[in-house]
C-alpha positions in Angstrom: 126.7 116.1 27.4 127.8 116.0 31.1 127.7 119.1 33.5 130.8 120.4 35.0 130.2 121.7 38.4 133.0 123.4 39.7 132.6 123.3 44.0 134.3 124.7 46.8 136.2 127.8 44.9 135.6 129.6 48.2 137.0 127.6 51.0 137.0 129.8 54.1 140.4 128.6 55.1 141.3 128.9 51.8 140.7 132.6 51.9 142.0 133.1 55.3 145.2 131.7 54.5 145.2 134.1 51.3 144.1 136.8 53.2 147.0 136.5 55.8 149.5 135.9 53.1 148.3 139.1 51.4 148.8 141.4 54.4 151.9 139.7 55.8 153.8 140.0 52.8 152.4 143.5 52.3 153.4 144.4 55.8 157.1 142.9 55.3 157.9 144.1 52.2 156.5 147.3 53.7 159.6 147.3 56.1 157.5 145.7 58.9 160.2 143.8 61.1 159.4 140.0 61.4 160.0 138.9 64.7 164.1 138.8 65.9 163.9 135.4 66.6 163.3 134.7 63.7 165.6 137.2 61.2 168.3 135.3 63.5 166.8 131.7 62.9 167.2 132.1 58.6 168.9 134.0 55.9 167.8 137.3 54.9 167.1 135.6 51.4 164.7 133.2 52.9 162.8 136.0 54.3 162.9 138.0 51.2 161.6 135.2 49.2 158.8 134.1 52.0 157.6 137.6 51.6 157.5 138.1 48.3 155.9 134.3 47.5 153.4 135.7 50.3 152.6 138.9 49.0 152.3 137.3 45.3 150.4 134.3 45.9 148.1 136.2 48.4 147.4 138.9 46.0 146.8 136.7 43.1 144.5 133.8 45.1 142.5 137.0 46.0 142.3 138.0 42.5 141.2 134.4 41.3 138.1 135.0 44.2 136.4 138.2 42.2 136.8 136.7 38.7 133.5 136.4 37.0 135.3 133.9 34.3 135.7 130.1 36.0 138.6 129.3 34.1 140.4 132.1 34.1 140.1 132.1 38.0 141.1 128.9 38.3 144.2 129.4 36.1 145.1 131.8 39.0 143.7 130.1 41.5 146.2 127.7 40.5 149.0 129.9 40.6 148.5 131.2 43.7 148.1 128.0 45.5 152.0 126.9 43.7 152.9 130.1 45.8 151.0 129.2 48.6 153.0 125.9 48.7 156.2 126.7 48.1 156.2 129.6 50.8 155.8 127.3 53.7 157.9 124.8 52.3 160.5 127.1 51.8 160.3 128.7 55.3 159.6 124.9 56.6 162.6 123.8 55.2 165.0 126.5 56.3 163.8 126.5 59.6 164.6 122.5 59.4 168.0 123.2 58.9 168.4 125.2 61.9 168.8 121.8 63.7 166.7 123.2 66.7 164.2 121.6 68.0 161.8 124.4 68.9 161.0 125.2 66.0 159.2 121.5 65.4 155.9 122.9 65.9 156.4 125.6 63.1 158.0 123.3 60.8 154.7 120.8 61.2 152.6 124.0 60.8 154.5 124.7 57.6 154.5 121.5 55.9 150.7 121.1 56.8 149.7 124.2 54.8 152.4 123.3 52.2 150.4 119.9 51.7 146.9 121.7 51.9 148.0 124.1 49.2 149.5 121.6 47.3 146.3 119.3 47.6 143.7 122.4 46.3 146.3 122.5 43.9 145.8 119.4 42.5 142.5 119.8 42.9 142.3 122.8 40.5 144.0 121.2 37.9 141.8 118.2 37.7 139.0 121.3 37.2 140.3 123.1 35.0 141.2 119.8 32.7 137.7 118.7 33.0 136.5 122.3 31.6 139.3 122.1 29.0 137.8 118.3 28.4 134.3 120.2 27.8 135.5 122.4 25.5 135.6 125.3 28.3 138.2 127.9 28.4 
């Protein structure tokens, strides 16, 4: 029978970035103001949906971090980095369409962490189909 080991489920950037996410959404949907530059820069749609994808992915990749039960934190784990991707690329993208070209730096920031996410991601699911594979769940 092979071993599963399951590695890295606490990357410290990982955690950072969850971290952040968790107390910048909680600070936005709290009624903190986001920079003006940027409420001018995006719909206030985008910026209720960053903060909430924020907020939920940060709070639910947190979650995943405490859970004695791998597979069960991994299902999260998975869920929150799906958040964590599609908040950057969402805020990347409408940023993108501002047709300005000062926000380049931002946008490469955003689509970076979009791919990181996106990458752990993937890298979940290839763990938590090897523990389903070993009759783990």
């Amino acid at each position: 029978m092979a071993t599963i080991v399951v590695t890295g489920r606490h990357r410290p950037h990982e955690v950072m970035f969850l971290v952040v996410s968790a107390l910048l959404g909680t600070g936005f949907v709290s009624g903190v103001k986001p920079p003006s530059s940027l409420e001018q820069l995006v719909e206030p749609w985008v910026l209720w949906t960053w903060y909430l994808l924020l907020l939920g992915s940060g709070v639910i990749g947190l979650v995943s971090i405490v859970l004695p039960d791998t597979y069960r934190a991994l299902v999260l784990e998975l869920a929150a980095m799906q958040g964590q991707a599609a908040a950057p690329l969402l805020y990347g993208v409408a940023l993108l369409s501002t047709g300005s070209a000062a926000v380049a730096f931002a946008v490469a920031f955003c689509l970076s962490w979009t791919g990181a996410s996106a990458w752990r991601g993937w890298q979940v699911w290839t763990g938590m189909r090897a523990l389903r594979q070993a009759g783990v769940e």
